[in-house]
Every structure is written in structure tokens, then in C-alpha cells.
C-alpha positions in Angstrom: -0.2 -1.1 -16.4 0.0 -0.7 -12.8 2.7 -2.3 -10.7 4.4 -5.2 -11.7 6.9 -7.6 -10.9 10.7 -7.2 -12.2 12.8 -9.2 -10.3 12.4 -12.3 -7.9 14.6 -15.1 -5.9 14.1 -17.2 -2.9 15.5 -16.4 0.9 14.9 -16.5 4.4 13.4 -13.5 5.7 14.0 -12.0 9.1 13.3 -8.4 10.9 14.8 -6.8 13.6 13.5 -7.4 17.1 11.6 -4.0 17.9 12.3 -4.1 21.8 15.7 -4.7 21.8 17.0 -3.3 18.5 19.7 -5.9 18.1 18.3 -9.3 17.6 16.6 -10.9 14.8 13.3 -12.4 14.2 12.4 -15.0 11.7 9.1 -14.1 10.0 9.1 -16.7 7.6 9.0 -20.5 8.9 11.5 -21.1 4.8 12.5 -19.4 2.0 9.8 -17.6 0.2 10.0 -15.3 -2.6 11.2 -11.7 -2.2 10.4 -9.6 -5.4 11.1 -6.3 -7.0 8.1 -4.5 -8.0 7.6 -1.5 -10.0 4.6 0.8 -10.4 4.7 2.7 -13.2 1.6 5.5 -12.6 3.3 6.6 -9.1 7.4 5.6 -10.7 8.1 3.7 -7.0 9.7 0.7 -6.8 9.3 -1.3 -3.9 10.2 -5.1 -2.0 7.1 -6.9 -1.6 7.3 -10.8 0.1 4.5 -12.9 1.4 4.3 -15.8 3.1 0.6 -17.4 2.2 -1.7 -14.6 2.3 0.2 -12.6 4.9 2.5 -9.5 3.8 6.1 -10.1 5.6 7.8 -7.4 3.6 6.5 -3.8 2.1 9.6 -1.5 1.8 9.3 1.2 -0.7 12.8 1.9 -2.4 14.2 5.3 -1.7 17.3 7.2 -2.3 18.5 7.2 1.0 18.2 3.6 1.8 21.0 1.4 1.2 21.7 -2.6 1.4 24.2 -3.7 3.8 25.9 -7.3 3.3 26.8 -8.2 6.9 28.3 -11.9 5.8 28.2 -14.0 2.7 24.9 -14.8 2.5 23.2 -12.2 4.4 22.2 -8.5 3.9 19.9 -6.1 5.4 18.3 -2.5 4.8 16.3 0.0 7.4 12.9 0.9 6.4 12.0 4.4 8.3 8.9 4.4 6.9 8.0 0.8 8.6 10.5 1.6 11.4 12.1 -1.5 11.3 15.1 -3.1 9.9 14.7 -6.0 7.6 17.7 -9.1 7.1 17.8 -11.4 4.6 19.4 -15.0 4.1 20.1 -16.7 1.1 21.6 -19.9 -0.1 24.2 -19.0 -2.0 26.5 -15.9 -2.6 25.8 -15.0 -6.0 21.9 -14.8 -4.8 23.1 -12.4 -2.4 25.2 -10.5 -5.1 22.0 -10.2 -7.5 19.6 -8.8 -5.0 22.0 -6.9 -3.7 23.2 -5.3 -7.7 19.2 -4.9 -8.3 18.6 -2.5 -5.5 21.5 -0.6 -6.0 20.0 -0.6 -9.6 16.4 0.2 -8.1 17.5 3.0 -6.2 19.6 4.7 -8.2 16.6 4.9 -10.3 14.0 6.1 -7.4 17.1 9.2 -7.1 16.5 10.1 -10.9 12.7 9.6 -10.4 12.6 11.6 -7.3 14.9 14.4 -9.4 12.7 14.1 -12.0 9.7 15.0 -10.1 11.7 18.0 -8.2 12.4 19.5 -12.1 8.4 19.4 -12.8 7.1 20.9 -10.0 10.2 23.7 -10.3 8.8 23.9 -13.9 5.6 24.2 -12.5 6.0 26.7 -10.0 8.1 28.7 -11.9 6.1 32.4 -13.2 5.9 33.8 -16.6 8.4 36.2 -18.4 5.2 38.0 -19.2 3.9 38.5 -16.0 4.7 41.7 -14.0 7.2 41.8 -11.4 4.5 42.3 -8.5 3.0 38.8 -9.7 6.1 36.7 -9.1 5.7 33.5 -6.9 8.1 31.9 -5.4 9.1 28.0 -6.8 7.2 25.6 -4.4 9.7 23.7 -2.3 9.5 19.7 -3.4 8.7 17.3 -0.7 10.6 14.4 0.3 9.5 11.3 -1.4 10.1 8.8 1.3 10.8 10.7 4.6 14.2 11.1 6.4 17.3 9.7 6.5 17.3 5.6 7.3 19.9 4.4 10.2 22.2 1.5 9.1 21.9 -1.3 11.6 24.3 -4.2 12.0 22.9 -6.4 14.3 24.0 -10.0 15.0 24.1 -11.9 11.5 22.1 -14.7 11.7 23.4 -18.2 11.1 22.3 -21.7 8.9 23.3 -24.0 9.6 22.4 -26.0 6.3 21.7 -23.3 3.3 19.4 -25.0 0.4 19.5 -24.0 -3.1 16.6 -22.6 -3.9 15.5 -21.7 -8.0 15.2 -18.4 -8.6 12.0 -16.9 -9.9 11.8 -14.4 -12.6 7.9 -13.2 -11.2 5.3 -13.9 -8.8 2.3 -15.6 -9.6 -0.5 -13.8 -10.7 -2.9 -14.3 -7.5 0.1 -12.7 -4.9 0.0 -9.4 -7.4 -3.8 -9.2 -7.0 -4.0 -9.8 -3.6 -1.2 -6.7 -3.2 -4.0 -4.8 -5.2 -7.2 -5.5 -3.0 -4.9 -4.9 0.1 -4.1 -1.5 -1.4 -7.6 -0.8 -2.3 -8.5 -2.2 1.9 -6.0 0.6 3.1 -7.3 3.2 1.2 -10.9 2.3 2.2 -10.0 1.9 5.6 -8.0 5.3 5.9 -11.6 6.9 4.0 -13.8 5.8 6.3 -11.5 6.6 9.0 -11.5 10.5 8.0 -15.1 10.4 7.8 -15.6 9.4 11.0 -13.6 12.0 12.4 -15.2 14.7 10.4 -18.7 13.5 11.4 -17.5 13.8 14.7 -16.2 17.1 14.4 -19.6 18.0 12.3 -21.8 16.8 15.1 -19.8 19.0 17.8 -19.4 21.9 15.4 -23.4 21.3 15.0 -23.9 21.9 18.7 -21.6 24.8 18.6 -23.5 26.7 16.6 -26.5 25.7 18.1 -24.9 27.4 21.3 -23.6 30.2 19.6 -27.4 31.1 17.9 -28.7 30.3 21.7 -26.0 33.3 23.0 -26.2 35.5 19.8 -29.8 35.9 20.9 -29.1 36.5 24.7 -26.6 39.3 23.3 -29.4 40.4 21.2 -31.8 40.8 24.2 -29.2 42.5 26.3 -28.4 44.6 23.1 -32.3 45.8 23.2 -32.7 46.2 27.1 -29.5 48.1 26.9 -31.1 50.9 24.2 -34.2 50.5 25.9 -31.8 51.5 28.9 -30.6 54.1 27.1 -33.7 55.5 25.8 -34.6 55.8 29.5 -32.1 57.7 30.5 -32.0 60.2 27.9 -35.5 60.7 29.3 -34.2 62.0 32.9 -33.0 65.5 32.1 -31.3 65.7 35.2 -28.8 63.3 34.9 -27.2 64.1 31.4 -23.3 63.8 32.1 -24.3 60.1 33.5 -26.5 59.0 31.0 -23.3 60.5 28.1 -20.9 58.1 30.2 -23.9 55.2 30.4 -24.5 55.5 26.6 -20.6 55.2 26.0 -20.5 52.2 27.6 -22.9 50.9 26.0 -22.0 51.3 22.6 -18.8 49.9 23.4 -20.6 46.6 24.6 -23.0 46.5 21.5 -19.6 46.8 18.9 -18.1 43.5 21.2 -20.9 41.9 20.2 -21.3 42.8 16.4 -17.3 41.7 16.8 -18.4 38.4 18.5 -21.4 37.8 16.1 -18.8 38.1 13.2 -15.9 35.9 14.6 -19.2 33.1 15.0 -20.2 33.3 11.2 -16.9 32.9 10.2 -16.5 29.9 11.6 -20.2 28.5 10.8 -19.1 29.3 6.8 -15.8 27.5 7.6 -17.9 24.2 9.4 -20.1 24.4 5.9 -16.9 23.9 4.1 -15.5 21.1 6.1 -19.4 19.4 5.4 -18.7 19.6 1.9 -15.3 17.8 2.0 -16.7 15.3 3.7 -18.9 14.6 1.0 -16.6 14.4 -1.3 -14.7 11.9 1.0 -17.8 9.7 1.0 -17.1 9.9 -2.9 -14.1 8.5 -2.6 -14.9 6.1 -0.5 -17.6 4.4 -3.0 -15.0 4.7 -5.6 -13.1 2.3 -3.6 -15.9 -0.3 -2.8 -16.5 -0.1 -6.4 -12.8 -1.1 -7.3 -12.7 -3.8 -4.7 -15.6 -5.4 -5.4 -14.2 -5.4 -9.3 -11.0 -6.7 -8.0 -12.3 -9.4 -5.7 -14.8 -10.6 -8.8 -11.3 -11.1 -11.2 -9.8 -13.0 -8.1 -13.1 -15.1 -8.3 -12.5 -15.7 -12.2 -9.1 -16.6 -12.0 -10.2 -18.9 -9.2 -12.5 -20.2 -11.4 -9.8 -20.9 -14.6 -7.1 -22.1 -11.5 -9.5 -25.0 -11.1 -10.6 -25.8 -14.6 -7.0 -26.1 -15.2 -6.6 -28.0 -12.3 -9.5 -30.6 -13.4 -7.9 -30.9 -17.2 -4.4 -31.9 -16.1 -5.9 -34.8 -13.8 -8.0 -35.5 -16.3 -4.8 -35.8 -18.6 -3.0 -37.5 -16.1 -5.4 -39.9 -16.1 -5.8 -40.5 -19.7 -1.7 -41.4 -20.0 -2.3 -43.5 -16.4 -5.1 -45.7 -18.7 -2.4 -45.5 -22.1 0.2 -46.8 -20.0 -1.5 -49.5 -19.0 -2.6 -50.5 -22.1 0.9 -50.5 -23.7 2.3 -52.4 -20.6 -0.5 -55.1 -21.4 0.2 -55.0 -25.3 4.2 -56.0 -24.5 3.2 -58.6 -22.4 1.3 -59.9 -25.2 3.7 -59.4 -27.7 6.3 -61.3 -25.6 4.3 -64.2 -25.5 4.1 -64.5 -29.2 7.3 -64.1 -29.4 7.8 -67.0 -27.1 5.6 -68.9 -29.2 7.2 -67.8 -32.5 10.3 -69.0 -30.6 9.6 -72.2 -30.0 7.8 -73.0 -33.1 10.9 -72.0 -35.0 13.0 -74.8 -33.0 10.4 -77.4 -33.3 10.7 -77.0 -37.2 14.5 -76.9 -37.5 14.7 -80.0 -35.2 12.3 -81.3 -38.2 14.3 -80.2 -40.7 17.0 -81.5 -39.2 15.8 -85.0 -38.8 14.4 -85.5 -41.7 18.5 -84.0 -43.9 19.7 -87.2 -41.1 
């Protein structure tokens, strides 16, 4: 299903100021939503909180974090990843309290996760009973999930001076989740295209490598024949055997450093060919991507759509009980003058009735 929302509420969001390391900056103008998300394929959880369209917090949950409360309505958590330390201020204790339960909740869970994974690729790495002694591998040594250690910080707390209850929210809505996905997908694409730049680059200046190399593999060549052709000559003079011996050894040596040299350069032509293919399959990728985010930004564009179709019915609704209104409001008013009539026409015919019993 992807990643989803879990857990949501409302608070002032601040980070760390990055030149100073001690004072805090508002990034939000008021309270906007902080969630929990989780993502199920990739088991992360992480704190995701926009303001508009703009991403003010993206801290994946690790083990090694942890969620300070500096006062009673404030708390904050370092994010090495993001290298920065991120405060938040909420209206009310118990707010505080609940975010601060959920991610000791959250990551307690990214340490089992994280465990979990370690087991597998033990499991994984670990050989056969079958397989003979000499065949043994060694377990492959798990990688941290989330990098090192973060630093608690305790700057100065910020202060409000007037804290409004705000409702919590159980989710975000549906548009914020969607735009997290195309901004994924943008990363990803932008990280692609970035790696194939750089290996095109290095393809181009591997390409005029070789192109150098072939230019002094055939200068070596041409020495190499000039030099037997040397050789040949000197064999020739009779008189000068012990020279020629010492010549020809020489020589030999100098053709074998360039057999050596000739092989060092195909080596590393087969390893460029390699690299050309990766980058091929990079381009793969990369349309893989396009192909997702076009997908994703044409079910923004139909939810778009439904957003104002709803939109168009409820003023249309609104209007319809505006007119209904109205019409009742007119239909009293009439009724109360008949009444009024049917008043008076009651104590016109008692006075009758009256006068005439006289």
C-alpha cells in the first residue's frame, strides 16, 4: 500500500539555527500538521510536515534518535541525516505527551525492524551444512539503517506567549500524501540523471583515453618493429657479436614492457565497456521514473478534477437551502397574517354574539 499516514496533531514547528547551533528558527508562520507516516514496502517510519506545498519536516525514525521534552509544551529531536535539530510547540501538554508516547512507540519499532532485517541477511549469508569446509563464507556484516549516532541538543526553549488549541487530526489529506509521492519520484529522477551525467562524462574522457592509448600502442608498435629491424641488422655485423647479444637483451626487455603496457590498457578498455553498460541501464531507470511521475501527476489531475466537482455540488446545495429558506421565511409571514385575520374575525363574531345574548 505504500506509505501512509498513522498519526497526526497540530504544532508550531521550529529548527535549529544552523550558524549558531543554539537558537531557533520558526519555519512555519502557525500550527500546521505534523504526521506519523509509515511505509510498509521499505518498514520506515518517518515525520513528515508541510506548510502549503513546501516540506518543513522529513526525519526518518531511527533507533538512535530520541525526543527530548525541554518544557511543557515543547520537545525536540536531532536528525543526523538532515543535520539539523528540529523543536516543536504545542498547545497543550497532553498534545505534547501523545507525540511524544507515539515516537517512543515508532521507534521502538524501527529497533525491531532494523533487528529484523540484521536476522535475514545473517540468514542469508549464512552457508550450507552440505557445503565443504573450503566453501564457507563469512556472514555479511548488516549496515546501519539510518547512520550514526544523533547529538541531543537543548537549545533555548522557545516561548508563546498565547498557545491555541488546536484539533487534532487523525490523517492528512489525500493531496499532501501524493504530493510526498511525486517529490519522491523528483528525487529519484533527479539523483538518475545526475549519475548519468557523470558517467557520460567519465565515458567521453575514458573515450579519448583510449583513443590515446590506440594512438601510443601503435607508436610502441613501430618502435617494436624498428627495434627487430635493429636487431636483424646487427646480427648481420659478424664482428660485433657480444654487442649486438647485450643490444638484443635490451630489447626484449623493452618489447615485454610494452606487451605489459598493452595489457594493463585492455583491461581497462573492457572495464570502460562495463561502466557503458551501467549507464544504460541507469537511463532505464530513469524512464521508469518519468513513467511513474507522469502516472502520479495525471491522479493528482483527477483528484483535482473530483476536488472541484465537489466543490461545485455543495454550492450548488448551498444554494438550493439559501432559496428553501427563503421560501419558508415567506410562507410564515403569510401564515401570520392569516392568523391575524382569523384573530380578528374571531372577536368581531363574539362581540356579535355577545350583543345580540344583551
Amino acid at each position: 500500500m505504500g506509505e501512509q499516514p498513522i498519526f497526526s496533531t497540530r504544532a508550531h514547528v521550529f529548527q535549529i539555527d544552523p550558524s549558531t547551533k543554539k537558537n531557533w528558527v520558526p519555519t512555519s508562520k502557525h500550527a500546521v500538521t505534523v504526521s506519523y507516516f509509515y511505509d510498509s514496502t521499505r518498514n520506515v517510519y518517518r515525520i513528515i510536515s508541510l506548510d502549503g506545498s513546501k516540506a518543513i519536516i522529513n526525519s526518518t525514525i531511527t533507533p538512535n534518535m530520541t525526543f527530548t521534552k525541554t518544557s511543557q509544551k515543547f520537545g525536540q529531536w536531532a536528525d543526523s541525516r538532515a543535520n539539523t535539530v528540529y523543536g516543536l510547540g504545542f498547545s497543550s501538554e497532553g498534545s505534547l505527551a501523545k507525540f511524544a508516547e507515539k515516537f517512543a512507540e515508532f521507534k521502538e519499532a524501527a529497533r525491531l525492524a532494523k533487528e529484523k532485517s540484521h536476522e535475514k541477511m545473517e540468514l542469508s549469508s549464512t552457508p550450507s551444512q552440505e557445503s565443504a569446509p573450503g566453501d564457507l563464507l563469512s556472514p555479511m556484516s548488516p549496515g546501519s539503517i539510518n547512520g550514526t549516532d544523533d547529538e541531543r541538543v537543548r537549545p533555548e526553549t522557545p516561548k508563546f506567549s498565547e498557545a491555541r488549541a488546536e484539533p487534532s487530526q487523525n490523517a492528512l489529506p489525500f493531496s499532501h500524501s501524493s504530493s510526498n509521492i511525486n517529490k519522491h519520484w523528483e528525487a529519484e529522477l533527479e539523483a538518475l540523471k545526475g549519475n548519468n551525467a557523470k558517467l557520460t562524462a567519465a565515458l567521453l574522457e575514458s573515450t579519448a583515453n583510449v583513443k590515446q592509448w590506440k594512438q601510443q600502442l601503435g607508436a610502441y608498435q613501430e618502435e617494436a618493429e624498428r627495434l627487430h629491424k635493429r636487431v636483424t641488422e646487427l646480427e648481420c655485423v659478424s664482428g660485433q657479436t657480444t654487442v649486438i647479444k647485450s643490444q638484443k637483451t635490451e630489447l626484449n626487455l623493452t618489447i615485454e614492457e610494452l606487451e605489459t603496457d598493452l595489457r594493463a590498457k585492455e583491461e581497462e578498455l573492457e572495464r570502460l565497456k562495463a561502466e557503458v553498460e551501467s549507464t544504460s541501464e541507469f537511463r532505464s531507470q530513469r524512464d521508469s521514473l518519468s513513467q511513474k511521475l507522469q502516472a502520479s501527476e495525471s491522479r493528482n489531475a483527477a483528484l483535482e478534477s473530483q476536488l472541484g466537482d465537489l466543490e461545485q455540488r455543495l454550492e450548488s446545495s448551498q444554494q438550493e437551502s439559501e432559496a428553501f429558506r427563503k421560501t419558508l421565511r415567506s410562507l410564515l409571514e403569510l401564515l401570520d397574517g392569516k392568523i391575524f385575520e382569523l384573530t380578528e374575525l374571531r372577536d368581531t363574531l363574539a362581540k356579535i354574539l355577545e350583543a345580540s345574548s344583551n
